[in-house]
CHARMM-style PDB file with segment names, atoms N, HN, CA, C and O in Angstrom:
ATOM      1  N   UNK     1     -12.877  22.993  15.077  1.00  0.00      PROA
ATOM      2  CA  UNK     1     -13.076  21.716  14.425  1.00  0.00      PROA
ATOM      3  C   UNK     1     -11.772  20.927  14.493  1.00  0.00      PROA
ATOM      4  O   UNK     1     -10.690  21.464  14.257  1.00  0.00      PROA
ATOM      5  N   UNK     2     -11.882  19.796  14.783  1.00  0.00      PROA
ATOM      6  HN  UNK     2     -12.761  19.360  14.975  1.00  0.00      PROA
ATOM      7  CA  UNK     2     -10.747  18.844  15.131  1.00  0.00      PROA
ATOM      8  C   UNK     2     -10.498  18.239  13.489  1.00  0.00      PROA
ATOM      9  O   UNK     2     -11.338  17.777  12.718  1.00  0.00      PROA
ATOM     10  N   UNK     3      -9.285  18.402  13.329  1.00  0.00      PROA
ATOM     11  HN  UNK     3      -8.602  18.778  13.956  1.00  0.00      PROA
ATOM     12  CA  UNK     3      -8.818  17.797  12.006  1.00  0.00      PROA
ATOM     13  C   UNK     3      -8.397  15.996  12.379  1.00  0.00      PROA
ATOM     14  O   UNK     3      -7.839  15.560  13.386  1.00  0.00      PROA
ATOM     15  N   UNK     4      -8.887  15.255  11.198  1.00  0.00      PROA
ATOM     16  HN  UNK     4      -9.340  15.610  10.380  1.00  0.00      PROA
ATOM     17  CA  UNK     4      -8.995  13.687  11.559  1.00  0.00      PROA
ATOM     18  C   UNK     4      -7.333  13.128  10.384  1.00  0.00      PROA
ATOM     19  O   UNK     4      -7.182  13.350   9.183  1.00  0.00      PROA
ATOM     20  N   UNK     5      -6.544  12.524  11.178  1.00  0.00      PROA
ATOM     21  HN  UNK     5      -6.667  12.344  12.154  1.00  0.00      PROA
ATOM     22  CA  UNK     5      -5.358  12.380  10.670  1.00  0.00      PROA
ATOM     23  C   UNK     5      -5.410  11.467   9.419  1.00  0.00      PROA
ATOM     24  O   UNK     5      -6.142  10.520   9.129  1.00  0.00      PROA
ATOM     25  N   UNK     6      -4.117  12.229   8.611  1.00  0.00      PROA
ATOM     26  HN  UNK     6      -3.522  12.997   8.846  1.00  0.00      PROA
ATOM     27  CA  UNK     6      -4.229  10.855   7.241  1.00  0.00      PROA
ATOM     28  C   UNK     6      -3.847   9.745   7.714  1.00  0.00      PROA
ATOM     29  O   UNK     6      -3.089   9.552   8.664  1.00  0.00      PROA
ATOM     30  N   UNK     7      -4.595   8.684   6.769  1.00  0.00      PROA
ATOM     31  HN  UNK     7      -5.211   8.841   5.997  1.00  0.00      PROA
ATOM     32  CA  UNK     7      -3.953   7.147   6.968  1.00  0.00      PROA
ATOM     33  C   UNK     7      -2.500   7.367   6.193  1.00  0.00      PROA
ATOM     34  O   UNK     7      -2.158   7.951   5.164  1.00  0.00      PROA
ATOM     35  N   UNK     8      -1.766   6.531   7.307  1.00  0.00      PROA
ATOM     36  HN  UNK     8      -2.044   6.057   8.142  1.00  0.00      PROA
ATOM     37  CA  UNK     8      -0.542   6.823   7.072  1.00  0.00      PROA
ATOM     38  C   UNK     8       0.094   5.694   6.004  1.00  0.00      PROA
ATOM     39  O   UNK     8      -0.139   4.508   6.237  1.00  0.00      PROA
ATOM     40  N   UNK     9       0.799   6.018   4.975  1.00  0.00      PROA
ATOM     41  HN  UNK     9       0.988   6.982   4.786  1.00  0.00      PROA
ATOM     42  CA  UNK     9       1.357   5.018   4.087  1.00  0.00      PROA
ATOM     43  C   UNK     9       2.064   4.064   4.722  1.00  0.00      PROA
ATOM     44  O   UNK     9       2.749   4.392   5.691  1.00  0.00      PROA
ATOM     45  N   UNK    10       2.012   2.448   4.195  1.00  0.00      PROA
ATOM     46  HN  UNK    10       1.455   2.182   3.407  1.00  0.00      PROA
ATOM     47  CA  UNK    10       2.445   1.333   4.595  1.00  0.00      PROA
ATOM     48  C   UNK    10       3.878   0.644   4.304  1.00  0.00      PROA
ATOM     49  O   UNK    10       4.231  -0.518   4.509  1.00  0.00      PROA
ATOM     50  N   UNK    11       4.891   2.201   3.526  1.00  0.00      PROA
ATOM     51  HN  UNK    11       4.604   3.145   3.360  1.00  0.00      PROA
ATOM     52  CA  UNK    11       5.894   2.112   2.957  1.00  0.00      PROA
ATOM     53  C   UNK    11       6.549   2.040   4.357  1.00  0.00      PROA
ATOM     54  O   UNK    11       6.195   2.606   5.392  1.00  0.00      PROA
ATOM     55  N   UNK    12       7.911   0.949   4.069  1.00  0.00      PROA
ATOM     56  HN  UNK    12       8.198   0.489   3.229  1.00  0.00      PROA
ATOM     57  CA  UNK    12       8.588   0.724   5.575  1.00  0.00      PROA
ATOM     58  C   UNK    12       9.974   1.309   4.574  1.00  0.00      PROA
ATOM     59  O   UNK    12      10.914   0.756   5.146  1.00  0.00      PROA
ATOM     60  N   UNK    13      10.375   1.842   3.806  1.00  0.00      PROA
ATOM     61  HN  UNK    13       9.611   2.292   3.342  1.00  0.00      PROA
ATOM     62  CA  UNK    13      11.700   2.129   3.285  1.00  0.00      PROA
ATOM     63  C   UNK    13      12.315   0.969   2.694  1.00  0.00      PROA
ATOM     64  O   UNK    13      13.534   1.065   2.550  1.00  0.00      PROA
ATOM     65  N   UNK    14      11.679  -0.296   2.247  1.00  0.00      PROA
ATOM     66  HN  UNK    14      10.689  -0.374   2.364  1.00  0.00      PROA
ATOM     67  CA  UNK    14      12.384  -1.348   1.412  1.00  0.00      PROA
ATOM     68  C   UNK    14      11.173  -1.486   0.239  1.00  0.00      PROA
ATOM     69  O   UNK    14      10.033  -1.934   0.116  1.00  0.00      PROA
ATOM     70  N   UNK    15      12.084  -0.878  -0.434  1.00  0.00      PROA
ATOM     71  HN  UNK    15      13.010  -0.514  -0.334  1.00  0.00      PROA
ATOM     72  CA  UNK    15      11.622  -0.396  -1.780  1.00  0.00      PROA
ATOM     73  C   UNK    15      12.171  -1.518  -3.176  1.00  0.00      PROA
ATOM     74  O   UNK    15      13.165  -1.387  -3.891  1.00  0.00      PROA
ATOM     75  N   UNK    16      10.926  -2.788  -3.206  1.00  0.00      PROA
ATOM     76  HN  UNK    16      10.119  -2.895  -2.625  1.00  0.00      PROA
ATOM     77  CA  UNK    16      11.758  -3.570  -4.232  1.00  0.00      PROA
ATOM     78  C   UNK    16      10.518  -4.256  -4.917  1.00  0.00      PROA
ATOM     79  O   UNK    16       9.622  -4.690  -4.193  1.00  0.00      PROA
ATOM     80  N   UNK    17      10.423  -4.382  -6.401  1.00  0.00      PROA
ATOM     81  HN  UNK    17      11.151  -4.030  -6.989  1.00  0.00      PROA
ATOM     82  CA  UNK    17       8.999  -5.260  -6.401  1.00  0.00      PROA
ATOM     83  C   UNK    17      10.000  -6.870  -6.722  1.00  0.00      PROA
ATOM     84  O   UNK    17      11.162  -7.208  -6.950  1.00  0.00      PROA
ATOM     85  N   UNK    18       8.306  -7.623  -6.505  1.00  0.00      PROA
ATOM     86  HN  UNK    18       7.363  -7.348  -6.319  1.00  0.00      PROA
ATOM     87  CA  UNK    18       9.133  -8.836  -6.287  1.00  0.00      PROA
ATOM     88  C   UNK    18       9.123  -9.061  -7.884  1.00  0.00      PROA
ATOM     89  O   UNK    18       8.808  -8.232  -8.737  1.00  0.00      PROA
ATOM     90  N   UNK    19       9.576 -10.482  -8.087  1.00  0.00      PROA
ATOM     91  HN  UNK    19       9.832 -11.156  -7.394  1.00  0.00      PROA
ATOM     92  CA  UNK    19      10.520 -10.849  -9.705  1.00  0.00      PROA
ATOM     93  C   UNK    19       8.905 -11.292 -10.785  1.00  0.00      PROA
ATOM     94  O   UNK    19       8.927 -11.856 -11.879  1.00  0.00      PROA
ATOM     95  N   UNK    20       7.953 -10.926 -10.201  1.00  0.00      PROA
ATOM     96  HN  UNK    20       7.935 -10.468  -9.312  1.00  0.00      PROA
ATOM     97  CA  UNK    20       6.890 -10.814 -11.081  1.00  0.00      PROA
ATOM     98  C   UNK    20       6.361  -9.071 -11.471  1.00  0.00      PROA
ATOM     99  O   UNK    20       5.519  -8.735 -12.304  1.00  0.00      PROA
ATOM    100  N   UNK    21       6.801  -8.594 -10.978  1.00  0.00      PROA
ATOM    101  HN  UNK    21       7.484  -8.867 -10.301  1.00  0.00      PROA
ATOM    102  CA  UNK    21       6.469  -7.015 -10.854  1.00  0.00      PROA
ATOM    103  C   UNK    21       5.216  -6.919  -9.940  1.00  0.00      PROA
ATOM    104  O   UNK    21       4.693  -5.805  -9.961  1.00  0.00      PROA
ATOM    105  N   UNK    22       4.809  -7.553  -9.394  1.00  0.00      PROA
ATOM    106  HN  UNK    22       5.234  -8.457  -9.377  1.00  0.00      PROA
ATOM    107  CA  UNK    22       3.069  -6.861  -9.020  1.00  0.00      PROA
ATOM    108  C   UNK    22       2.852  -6.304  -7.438  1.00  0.00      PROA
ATOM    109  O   UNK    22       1.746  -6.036  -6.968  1.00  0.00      PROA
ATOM    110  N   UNK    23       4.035  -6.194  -6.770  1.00  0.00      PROA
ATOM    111  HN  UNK    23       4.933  -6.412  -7.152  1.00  0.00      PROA
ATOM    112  CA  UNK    23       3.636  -5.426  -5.961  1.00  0.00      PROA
ATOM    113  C   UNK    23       5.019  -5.569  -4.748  1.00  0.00      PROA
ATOM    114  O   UNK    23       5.641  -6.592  -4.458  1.00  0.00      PROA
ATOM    115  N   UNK    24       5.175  -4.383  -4.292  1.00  0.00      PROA
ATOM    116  HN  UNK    24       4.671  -3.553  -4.528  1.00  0.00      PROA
ATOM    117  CA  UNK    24       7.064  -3.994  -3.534  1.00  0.00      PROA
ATOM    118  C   UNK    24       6.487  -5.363  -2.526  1.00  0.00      PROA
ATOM    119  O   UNK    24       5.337  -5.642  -2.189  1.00  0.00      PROA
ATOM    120  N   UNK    25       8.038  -6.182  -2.163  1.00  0.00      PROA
ATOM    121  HN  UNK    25       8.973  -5.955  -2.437  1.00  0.00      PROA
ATOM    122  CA  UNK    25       8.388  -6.716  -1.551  1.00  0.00      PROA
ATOM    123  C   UNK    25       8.074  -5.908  -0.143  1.00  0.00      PROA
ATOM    124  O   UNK    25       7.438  -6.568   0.679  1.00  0.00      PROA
ATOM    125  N   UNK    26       8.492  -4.369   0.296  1.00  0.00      PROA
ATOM    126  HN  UNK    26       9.009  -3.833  -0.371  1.00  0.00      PROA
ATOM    127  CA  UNK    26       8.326  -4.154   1.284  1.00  0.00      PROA
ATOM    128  C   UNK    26       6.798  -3.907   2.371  1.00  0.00      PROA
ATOM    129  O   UNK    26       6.465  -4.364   3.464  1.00  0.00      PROA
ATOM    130  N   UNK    27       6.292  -3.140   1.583  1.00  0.00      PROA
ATOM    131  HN  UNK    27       6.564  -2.769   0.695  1.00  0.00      PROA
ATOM    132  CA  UNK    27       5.025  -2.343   1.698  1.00  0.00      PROA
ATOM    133  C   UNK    27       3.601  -3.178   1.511  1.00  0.00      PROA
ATOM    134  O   UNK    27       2.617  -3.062   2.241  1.00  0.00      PROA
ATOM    135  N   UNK    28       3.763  -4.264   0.071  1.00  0.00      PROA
ATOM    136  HN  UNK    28       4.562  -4.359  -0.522  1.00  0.00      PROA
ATOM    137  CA  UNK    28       2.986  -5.304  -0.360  1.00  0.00      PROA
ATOM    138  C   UNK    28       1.899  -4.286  -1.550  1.00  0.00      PROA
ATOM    139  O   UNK    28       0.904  -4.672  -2.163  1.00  0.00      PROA
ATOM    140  N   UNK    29       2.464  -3.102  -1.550  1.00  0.00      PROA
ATOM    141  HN  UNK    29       3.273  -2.789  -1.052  1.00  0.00      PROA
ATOM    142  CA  UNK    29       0.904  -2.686  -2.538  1.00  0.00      PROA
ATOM    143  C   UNK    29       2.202  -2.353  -4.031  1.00  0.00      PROA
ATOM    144  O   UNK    29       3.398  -2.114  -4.197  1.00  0.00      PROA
ATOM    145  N   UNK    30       0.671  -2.592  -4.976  1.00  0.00      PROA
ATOM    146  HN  UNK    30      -0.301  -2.786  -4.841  1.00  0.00      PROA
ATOM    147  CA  UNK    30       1.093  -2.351  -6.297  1.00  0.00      PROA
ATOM    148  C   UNK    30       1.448  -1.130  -7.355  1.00  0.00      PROA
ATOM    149  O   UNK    30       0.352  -0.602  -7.539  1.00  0.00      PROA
ATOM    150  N   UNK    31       2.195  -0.585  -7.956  1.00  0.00      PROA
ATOM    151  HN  UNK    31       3.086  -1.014  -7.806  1.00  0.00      PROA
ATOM    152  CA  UNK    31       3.126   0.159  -8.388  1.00  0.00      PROA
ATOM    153  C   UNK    31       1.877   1.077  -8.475  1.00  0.00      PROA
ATOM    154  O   UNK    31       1.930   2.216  -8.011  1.00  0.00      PROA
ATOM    155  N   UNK    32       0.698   0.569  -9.096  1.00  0.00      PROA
ATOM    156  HN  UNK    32       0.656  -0.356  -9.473  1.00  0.00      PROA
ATOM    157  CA  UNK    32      -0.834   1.612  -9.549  1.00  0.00      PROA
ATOM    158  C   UNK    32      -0.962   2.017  -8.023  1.00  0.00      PROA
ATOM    159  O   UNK    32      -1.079   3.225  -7.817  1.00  0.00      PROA
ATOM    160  N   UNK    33      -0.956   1.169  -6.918  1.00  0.00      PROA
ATOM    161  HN  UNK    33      -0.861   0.188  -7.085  1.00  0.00      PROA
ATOM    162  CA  UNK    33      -1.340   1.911  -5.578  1.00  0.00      PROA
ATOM    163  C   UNK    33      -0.240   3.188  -4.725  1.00  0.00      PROA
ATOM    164  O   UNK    33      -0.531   4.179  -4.055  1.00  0.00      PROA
ATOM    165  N   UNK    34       1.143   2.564  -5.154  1.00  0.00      PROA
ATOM    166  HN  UNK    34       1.380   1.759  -5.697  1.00  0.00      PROA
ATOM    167  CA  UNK    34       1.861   3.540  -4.781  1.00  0.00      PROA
ATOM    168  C   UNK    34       1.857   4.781  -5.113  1.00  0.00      PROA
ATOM    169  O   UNK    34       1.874   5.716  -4.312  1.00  0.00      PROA
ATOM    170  N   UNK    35       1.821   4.909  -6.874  1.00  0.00      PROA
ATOM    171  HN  UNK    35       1.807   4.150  -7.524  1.00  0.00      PROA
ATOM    172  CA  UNK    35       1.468   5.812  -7.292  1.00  0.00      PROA
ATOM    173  C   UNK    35       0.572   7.176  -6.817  1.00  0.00      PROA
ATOM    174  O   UNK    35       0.721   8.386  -6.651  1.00  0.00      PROA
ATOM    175  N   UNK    36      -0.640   5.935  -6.698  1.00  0.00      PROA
ATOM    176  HN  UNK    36      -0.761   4.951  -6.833  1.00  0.00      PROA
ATOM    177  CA  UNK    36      -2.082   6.902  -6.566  1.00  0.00      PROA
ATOM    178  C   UNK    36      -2.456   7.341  -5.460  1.00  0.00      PROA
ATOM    179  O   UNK    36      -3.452   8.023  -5.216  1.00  0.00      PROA
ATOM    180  N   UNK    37      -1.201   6.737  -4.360  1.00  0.00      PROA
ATOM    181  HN  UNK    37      -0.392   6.183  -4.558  1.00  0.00      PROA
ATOM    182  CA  UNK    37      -1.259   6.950  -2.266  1.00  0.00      PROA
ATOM    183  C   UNK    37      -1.063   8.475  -2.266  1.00  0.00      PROA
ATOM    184  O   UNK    37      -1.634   8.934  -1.276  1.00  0.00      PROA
ATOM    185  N   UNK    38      -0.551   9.307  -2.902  1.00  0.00      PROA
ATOM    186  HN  UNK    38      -0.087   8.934  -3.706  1.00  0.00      PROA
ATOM    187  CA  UNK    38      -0.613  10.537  -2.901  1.00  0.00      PROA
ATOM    188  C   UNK    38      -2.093  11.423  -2.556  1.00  0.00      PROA
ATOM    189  O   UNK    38      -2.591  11.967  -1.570  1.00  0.00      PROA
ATOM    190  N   UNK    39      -2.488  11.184  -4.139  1.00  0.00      PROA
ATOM    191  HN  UNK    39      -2.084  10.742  -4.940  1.00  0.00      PROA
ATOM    192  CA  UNK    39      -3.937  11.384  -4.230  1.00  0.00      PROA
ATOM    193  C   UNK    39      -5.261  11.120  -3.819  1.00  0.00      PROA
ATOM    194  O   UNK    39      -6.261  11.825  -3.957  1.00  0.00      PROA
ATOM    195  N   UNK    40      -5.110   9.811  -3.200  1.00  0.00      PROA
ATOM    196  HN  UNK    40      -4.298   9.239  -3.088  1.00  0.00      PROA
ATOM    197  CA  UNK    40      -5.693   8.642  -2.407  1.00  0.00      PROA
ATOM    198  C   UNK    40      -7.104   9.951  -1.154  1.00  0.00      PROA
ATOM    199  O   UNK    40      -6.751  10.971  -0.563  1.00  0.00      PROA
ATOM    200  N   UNK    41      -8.099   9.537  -1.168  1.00  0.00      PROA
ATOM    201  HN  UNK    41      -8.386   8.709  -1.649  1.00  0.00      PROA
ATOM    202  CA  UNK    41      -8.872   9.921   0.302  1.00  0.00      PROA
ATOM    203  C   UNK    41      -8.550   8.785   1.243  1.00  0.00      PROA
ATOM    204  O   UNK    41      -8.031   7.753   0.818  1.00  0.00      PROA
ATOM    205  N   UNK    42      -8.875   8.975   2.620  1.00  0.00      PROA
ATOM    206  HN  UNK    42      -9.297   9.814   2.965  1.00  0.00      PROA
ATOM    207  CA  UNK    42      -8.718   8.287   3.598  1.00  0.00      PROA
ATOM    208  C   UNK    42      -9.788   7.157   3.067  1.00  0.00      PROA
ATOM    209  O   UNK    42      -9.445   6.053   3.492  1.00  0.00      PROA
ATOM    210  N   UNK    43     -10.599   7.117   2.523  1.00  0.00      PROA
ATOM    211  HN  UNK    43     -10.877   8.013   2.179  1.00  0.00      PROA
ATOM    212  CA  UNK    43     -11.330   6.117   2.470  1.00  0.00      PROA
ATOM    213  C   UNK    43     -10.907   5.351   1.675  1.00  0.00      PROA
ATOM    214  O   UNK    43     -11.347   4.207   1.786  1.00  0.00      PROA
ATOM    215  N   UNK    44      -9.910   5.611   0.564  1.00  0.00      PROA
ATOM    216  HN  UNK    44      -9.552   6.540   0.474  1.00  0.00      PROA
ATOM    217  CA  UNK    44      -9.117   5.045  -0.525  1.00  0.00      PROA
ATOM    218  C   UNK    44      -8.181   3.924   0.025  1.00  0.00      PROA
ATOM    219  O   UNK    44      -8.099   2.703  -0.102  1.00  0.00      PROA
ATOM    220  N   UNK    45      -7.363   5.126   0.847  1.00  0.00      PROA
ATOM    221  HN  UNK    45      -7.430   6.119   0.950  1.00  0.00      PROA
ATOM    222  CA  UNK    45      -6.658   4.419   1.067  1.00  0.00      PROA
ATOM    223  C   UNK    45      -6.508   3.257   2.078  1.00  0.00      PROA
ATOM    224  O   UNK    45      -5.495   2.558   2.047  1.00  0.00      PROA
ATOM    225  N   UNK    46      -7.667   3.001   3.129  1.00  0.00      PROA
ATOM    226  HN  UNK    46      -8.490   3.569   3.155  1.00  0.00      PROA
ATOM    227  CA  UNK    46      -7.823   2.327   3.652  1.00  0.00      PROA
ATOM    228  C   UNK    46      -8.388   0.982   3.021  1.00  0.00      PROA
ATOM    229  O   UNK    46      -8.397  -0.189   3.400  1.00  0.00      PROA
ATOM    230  N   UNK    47      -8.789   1.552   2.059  1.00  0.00      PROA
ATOM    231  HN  UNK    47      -8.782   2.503   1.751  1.00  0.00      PROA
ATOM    232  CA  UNK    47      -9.291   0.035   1.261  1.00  0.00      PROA
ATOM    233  C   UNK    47      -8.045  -0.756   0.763  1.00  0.00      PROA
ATOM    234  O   UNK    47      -8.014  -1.967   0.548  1.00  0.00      PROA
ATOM    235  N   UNK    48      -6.859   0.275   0.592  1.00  0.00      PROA
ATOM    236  HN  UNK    48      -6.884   1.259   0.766  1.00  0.00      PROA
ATOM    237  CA  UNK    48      -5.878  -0.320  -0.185  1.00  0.00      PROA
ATOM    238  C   UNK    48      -5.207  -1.281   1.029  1.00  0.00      PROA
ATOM    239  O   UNK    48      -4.795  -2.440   0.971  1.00  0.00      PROA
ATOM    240  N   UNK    49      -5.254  -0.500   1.950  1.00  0.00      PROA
ATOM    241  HN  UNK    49      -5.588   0.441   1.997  1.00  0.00      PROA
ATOM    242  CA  UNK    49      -4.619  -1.265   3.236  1.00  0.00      PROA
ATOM    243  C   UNK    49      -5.349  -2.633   3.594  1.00  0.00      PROA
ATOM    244  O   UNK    49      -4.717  -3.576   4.070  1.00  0.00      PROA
ATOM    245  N   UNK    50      -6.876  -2.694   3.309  1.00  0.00      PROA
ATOM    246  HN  UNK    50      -7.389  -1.928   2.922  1.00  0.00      PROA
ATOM    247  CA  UNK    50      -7.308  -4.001   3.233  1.00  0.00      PROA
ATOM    248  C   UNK    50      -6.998  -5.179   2.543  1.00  0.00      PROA
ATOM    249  O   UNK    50      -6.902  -6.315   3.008  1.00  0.00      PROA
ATOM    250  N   UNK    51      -6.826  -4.738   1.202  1.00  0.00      PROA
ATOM    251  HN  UNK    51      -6.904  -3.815   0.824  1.00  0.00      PROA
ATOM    252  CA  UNK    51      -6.290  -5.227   0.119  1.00  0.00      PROA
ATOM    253  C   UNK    51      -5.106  -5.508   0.535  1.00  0.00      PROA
ATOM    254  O   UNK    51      -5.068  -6.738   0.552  1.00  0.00      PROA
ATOM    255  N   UNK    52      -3.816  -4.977   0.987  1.00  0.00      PROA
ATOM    256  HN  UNK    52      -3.847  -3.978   0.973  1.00  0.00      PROA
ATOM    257  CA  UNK    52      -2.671  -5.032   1.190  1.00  0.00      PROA
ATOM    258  C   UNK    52      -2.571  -6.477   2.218  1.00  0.00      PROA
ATOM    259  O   UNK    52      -1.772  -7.406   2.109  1.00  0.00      PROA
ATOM    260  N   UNK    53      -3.729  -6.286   3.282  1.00  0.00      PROA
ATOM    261  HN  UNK    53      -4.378  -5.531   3.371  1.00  0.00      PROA
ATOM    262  CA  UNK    53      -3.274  -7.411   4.521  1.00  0.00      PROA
ATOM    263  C   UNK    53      -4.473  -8.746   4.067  1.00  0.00      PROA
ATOM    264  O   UNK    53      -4.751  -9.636   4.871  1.00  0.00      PROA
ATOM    265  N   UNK    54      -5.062  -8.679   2.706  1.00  0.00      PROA
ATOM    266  HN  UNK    54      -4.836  -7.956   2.053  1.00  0.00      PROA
ATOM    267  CA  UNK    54      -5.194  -9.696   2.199  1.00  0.00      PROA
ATOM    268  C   UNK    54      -4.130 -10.533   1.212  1.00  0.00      PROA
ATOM    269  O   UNK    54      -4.001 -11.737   0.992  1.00  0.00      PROA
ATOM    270  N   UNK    55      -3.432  -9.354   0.721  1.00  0.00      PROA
ATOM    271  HN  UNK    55      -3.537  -8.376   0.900  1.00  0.00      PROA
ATOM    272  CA  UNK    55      -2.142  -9.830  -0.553  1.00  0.00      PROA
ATOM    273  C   UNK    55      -1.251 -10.536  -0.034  1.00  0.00      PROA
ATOM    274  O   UNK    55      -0.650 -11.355  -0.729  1.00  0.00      PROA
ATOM    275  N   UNK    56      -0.924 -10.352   1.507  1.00  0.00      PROA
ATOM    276  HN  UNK    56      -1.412  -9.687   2.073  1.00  0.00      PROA
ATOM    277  CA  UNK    56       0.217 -10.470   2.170  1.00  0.00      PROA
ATOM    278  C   UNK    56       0.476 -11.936   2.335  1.00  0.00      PROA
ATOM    279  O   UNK    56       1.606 -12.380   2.131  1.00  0.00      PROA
ATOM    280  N   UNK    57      -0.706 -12.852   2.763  1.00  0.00      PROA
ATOM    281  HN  UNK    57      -1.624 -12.491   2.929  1.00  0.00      PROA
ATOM    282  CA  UNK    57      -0.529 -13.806   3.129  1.00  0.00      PROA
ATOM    283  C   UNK    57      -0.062 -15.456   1.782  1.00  0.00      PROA
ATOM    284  O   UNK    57       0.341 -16.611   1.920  1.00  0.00      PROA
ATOM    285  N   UNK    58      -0.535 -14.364   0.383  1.00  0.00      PROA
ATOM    286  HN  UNK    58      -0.863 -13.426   0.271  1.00  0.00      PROA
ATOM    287  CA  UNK    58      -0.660 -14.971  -0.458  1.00  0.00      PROA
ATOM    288  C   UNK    58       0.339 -14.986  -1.418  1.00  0.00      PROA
ATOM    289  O   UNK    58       0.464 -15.873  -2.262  1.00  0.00      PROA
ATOM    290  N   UNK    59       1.444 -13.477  -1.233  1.00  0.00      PROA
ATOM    291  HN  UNK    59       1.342 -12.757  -0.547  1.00  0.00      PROA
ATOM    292  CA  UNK    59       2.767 -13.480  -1.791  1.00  0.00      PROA
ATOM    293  C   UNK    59       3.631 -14.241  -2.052  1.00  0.00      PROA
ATOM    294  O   UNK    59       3.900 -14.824  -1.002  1.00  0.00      PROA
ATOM    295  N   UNK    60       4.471 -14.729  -3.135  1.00  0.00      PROA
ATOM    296  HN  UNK    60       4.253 -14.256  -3.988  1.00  0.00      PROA
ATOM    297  CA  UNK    60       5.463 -15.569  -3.205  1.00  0.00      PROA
ATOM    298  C   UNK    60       6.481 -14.978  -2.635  1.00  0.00      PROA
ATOM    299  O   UNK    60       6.288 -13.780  -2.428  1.00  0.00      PROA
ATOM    300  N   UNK    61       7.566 -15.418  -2.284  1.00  0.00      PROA
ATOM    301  HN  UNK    61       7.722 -16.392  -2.453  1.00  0.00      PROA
ATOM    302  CA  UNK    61       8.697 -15.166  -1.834  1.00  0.00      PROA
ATOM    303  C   UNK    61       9.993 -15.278  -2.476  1.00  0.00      PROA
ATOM    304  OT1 UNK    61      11.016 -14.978  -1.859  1.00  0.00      PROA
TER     305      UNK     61
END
């Protein structure tokens, strides 16, 4: 049986939330998602990644 790889976390090593708290400057997901990326199923976490490349465009800077 072929093992199907984890989705890989979207952490790039810049680790900062922005000056509202709601979600790292680097990565774009929120302190509850970082958290829970551990525990996360692939199906989890791919939703978060959806979520993530919807947040992105809408971030303040």
């Amino acid at each position: 049986m072929q093992s199907v790889p984890q989705v890989a976390s979207p952490c790039i090593g810049v680790c900062a939330l922005d000056s509202e708290r709601q979600h790292c400057t680097g990565c774009w997901r929120t302190l509850e998602e970082i958290r829970g990326w551990r525990t996360m199923s692939d199906r989890e976490r791919l939703q978060v990644l959806k979520v993530i490349e919807a947040r992105r465009p809408t971030a303040k800077h």
